[in-house]
N, C-alpha and C positions, 0 to 999 in steps of 0.2 A: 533182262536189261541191267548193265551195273554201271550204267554213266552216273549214277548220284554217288559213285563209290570212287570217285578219281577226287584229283584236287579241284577243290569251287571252282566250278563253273567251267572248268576247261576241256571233260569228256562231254558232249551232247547228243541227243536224239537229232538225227538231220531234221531240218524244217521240211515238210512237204511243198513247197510254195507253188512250183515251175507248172506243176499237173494239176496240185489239189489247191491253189489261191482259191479257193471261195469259201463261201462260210461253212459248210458242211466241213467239206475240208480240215479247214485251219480250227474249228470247233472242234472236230475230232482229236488232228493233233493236240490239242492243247488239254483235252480229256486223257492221252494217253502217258503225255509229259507229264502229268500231276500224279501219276501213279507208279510210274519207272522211272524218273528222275524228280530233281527240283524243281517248281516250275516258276519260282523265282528267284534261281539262277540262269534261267533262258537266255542269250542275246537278244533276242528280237528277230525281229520281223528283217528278210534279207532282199535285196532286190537286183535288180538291173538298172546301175546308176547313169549309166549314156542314158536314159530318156525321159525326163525332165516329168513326162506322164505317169511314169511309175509312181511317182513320191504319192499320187491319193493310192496306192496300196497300201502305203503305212498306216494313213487314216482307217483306210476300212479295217487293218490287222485289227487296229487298236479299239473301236467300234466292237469287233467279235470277241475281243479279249474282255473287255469290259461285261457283255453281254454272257459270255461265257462264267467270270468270273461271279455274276450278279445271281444265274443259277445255282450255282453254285452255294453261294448264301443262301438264297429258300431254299434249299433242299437239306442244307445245317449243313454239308459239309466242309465250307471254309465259316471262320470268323466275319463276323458282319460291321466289324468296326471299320470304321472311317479309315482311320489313317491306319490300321493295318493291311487293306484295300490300295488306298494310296500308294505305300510304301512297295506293294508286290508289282502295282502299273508302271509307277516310276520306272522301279528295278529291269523289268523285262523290257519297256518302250526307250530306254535310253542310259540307266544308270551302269548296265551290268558292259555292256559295250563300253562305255568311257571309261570304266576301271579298266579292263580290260587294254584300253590304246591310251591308257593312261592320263585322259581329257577329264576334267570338270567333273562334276554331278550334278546335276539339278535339286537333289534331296538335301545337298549340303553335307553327305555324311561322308566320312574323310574315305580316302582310297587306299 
């Protein structure tokens, strides 16, 4: 895999969403993205915006991301600080998408 070798953020791993939405799934992908690419340069979580039902997918993404993330800290392999945690949720749950269509950030950090 050489999507961490293109420019920020713009080659990616596809999301598995459509087949593997659940948390095995999106756990795994998010296992694989931290080792073949950045995994806090991801977009996020992608949906089917006609159905107003989708939107608690993002919740749950973000639920698994969090949880996935949190193992990840006991096990030593990410940093266990606060706001470097924050800053990688942020990034993947909203930030990295609004640079990208050129919107806002939530973190405040310029685009």
């Amino acid at each position: 895999m050489l999507s961490g070798s293109f420019m920020q953020g713009r080659v990616q791993i596809g999301a598995p969403w459509w087949w593997n939405d659940h948390f095995r799934g999106i756990y795994d992908w998010l296992d694989a993205a931290m080792y073949y690419s950045v995994l806090s340069e991801f977009f996020g979580f992608t949906t089917d915006s006609r159905c107003i039902l989708s939107l608690s997918r993002h919740d749950y993404f973000r639920r698994v991301l969090c949880s996935f993330l949190s193992d990840k800290v006991r096990s030593g392999e990410l940093n266990g600080k606060f706001d470097v945690l924050a800053e990688i949720i942020y990034a993947v749950c909203h930030d990295n998408a609004a640079r990208f269509l050129g919107l806002p950030c939530k973190s405040g950090k310029p685009q």
